[in-house]
PDB file of N, CA, C and O in Angstrom:
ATOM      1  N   UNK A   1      -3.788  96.204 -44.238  1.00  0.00           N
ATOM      2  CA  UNK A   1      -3.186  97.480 -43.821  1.00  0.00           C
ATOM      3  C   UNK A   1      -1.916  97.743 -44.620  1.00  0.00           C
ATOM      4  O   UNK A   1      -0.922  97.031 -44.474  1.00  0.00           O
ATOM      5  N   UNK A   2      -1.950  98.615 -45.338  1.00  0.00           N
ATOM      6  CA  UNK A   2      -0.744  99.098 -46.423  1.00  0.00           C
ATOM      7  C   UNK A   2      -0.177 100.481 -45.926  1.00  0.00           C
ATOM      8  O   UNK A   2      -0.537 101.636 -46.151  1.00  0.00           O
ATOM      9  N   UNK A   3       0.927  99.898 -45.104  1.00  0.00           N
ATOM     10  CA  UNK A   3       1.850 101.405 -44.387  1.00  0.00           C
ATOM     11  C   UNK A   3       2.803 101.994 -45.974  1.00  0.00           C
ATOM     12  O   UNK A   3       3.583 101.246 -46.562  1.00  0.00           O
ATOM     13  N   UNK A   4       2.533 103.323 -46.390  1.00  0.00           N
ATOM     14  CA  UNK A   4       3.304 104.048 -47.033  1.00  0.00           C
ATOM     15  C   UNK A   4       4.071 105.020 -46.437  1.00  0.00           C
ATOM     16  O   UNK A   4       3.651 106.020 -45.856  1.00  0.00           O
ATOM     17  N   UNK A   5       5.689 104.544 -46.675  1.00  0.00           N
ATOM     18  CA  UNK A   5       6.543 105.088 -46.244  1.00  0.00           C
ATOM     19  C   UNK A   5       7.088 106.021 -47.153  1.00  0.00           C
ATOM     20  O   UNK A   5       7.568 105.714 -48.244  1.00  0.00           O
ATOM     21  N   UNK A   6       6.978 107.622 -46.507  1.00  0.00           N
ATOM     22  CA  UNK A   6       7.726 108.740 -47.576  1.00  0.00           C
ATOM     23  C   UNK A   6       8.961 108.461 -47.727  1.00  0.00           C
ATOM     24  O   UNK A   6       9.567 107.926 -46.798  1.00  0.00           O
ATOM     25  N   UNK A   7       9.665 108.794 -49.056  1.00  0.00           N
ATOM     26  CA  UNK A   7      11.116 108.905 -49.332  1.00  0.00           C
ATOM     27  C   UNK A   7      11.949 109.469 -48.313  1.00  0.00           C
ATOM     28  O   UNK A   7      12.925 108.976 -47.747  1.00  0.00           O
ATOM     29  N   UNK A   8      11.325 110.743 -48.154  1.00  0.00           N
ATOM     30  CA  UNK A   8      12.451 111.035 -47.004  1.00  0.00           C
ATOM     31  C   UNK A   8      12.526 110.526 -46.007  1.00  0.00           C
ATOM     32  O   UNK A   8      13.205 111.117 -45.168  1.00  0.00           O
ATOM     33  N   UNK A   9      12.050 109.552 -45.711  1.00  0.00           N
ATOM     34  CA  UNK A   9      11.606 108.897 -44.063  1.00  0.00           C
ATOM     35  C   UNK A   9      12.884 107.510 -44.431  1.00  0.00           C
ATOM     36  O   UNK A   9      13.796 107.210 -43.660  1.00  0.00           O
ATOM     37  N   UNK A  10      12.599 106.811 -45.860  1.00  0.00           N
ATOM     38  CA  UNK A  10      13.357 106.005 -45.808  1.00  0.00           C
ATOM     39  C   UNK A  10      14.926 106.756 -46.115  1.00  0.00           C
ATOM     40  O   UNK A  10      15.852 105.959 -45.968  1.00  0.00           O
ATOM     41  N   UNK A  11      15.170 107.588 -46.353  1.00  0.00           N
ATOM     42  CA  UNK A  11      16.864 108.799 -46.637  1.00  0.00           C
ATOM     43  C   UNK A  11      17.148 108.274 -45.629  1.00  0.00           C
ATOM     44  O   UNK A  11      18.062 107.465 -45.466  1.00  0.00           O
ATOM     45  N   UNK A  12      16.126 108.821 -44.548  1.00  0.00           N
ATOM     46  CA  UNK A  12      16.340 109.732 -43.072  1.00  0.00           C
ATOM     47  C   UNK A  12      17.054 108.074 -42.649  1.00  0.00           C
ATOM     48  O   UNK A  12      18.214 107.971 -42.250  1.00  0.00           O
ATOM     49  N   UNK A  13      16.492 107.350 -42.755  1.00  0.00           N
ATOM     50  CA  UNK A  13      16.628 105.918 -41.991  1.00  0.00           C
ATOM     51  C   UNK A  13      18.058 105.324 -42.717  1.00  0.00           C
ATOM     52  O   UNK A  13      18.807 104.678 -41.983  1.00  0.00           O
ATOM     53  N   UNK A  14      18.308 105.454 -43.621  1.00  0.00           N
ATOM     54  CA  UNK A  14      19.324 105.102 -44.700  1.00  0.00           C
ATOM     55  C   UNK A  14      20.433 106.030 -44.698  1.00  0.00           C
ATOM     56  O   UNK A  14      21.347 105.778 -45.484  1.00  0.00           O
ATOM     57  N   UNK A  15      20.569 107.495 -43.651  1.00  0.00           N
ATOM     58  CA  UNK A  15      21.382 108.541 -43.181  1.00  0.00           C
ATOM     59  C   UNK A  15      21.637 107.698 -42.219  1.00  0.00           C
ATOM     60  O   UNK A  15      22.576 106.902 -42.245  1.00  0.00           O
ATOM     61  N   UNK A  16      20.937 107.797 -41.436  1.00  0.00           N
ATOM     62  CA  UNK A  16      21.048 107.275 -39.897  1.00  0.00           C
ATOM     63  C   UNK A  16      22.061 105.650 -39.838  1.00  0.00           C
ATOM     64  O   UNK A  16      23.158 105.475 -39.306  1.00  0.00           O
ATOM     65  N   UNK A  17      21.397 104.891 -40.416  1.00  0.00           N
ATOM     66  CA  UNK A  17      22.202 103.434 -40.489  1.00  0.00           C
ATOM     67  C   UNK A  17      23.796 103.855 -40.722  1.00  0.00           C
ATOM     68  O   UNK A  17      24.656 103.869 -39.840  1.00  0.00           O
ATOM     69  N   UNK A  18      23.975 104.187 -42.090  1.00  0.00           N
ATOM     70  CA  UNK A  18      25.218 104.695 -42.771  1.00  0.00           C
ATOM     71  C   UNK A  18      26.362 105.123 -41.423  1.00  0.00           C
ATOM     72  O   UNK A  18      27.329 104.638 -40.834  1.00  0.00           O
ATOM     73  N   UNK A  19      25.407 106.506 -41.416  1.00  0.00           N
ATOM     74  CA  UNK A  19      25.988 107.082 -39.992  1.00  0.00           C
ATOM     75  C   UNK A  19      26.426 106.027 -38.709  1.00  0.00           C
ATOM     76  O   UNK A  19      27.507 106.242 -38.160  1.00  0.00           O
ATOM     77  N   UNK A  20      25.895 105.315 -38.415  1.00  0.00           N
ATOM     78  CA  UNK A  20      26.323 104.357 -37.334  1.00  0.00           C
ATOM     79  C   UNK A  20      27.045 103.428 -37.585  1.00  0.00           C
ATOM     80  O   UNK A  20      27.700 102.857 -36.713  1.00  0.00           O
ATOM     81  N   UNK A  21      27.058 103.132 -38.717  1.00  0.00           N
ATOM     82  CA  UNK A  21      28.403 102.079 -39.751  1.00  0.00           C
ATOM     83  C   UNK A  21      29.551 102.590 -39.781  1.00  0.00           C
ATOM     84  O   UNK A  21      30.568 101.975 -39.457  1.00  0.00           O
ATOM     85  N   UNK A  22      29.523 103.713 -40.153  1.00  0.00           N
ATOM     86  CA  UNK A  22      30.527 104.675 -40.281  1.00  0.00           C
ATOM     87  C   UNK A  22      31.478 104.702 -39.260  1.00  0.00           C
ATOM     88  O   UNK A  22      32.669 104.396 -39.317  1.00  0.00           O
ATOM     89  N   UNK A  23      30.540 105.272 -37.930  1.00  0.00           N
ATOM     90  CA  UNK A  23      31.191 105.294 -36.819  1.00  0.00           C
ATOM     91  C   UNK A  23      31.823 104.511 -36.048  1.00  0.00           C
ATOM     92  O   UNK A  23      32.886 104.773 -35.486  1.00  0.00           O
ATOM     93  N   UNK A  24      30.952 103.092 -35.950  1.00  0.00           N
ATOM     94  CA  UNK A  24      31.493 101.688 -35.654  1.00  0.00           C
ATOM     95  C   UNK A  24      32.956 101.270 -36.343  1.00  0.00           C
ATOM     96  O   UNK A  24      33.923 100.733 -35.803  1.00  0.00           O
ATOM     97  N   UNK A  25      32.767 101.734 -37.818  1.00  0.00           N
ATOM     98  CA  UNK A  25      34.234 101.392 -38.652  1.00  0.00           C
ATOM     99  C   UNK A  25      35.454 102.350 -38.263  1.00  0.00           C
ATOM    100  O   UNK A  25      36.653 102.081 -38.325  1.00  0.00           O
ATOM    101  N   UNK A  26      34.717 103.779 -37.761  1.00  0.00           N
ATOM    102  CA  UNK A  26      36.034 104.684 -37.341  1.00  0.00           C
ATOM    103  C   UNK A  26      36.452 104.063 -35.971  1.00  0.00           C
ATOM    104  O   UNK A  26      37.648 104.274 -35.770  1.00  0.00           O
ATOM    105  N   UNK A  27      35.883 103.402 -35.016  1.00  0.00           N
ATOM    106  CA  UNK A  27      36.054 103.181 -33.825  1.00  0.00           C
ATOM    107  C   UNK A  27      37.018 101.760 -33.825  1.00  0.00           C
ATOM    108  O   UNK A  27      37.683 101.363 -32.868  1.00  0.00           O
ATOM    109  N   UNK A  28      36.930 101.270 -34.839  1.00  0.00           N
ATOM    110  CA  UNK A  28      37.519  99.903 -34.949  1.00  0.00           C
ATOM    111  C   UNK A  28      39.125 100.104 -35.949  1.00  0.00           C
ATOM    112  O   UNK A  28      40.075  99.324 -35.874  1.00  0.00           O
ATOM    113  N   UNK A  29      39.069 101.233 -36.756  1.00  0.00           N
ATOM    114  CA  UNK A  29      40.298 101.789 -36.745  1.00  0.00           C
ATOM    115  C   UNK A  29      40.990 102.182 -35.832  1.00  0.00           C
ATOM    116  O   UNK A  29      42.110 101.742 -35.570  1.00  0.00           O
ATOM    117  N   UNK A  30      40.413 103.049 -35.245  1.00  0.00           N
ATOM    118  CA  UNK A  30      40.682 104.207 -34.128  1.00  0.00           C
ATOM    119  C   UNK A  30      41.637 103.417 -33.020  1.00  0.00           C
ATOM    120  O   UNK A  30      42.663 103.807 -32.465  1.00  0.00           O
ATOM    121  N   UNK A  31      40.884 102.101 -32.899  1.00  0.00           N
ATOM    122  CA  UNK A  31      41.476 100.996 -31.924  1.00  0.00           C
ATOM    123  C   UNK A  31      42.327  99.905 -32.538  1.00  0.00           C
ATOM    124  O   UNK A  31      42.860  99.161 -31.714  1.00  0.00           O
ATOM    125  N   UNK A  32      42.537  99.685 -33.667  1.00  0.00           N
ATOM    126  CA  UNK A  32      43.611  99.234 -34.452  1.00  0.00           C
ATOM    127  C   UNK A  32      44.475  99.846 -34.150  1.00  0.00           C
ATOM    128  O   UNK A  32      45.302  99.419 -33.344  1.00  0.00           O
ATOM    129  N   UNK A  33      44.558 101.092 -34.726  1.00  0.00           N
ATOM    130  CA  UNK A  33      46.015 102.193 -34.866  1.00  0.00           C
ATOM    131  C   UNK A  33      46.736 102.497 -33.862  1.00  0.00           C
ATOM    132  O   UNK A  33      47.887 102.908 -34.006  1.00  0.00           O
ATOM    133  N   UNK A  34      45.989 102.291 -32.328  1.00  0.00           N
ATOM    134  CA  UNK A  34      46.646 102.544 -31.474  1.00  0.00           C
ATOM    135  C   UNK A  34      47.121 100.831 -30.980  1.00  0.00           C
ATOM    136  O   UNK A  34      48.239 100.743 -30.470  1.00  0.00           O
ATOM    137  N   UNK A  35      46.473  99.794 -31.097  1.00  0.00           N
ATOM    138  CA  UNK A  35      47.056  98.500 -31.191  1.00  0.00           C
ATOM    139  C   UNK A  35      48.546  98.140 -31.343  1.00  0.00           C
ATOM    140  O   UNK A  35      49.411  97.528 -30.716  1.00  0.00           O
ATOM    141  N   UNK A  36      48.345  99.142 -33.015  1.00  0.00           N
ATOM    142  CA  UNK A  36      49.939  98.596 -33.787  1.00  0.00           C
ATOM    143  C   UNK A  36      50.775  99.558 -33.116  1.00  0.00           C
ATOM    144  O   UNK A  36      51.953  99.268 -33.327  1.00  0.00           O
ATOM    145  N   UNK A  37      50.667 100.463 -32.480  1.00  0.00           N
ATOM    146  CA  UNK A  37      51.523 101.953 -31.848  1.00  0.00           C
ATOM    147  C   UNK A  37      52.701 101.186 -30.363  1.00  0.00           C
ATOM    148  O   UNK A  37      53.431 101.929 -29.708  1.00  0.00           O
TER     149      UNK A  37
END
């Protein structure tokens, strides 16, 4: 069984991750900055 995955499916998945990295890293600033305050 050979699953072919479209490009945009892997973007879409490779948006999405990014996106939740992203957010995790703003949230861990977010809670630093007020740490050092």
């Amino acid at each position: 069984m050979n699953l072919e995955i479209p490009k945009e499916l892997k973007h879409y998945v490779a948006t999405v991750k990014s996106n939740i990295e992203f957010k995790k890293l703003n949230e861990t600033l977010f809670t630093k900055a007020f740490e050092t305050q």
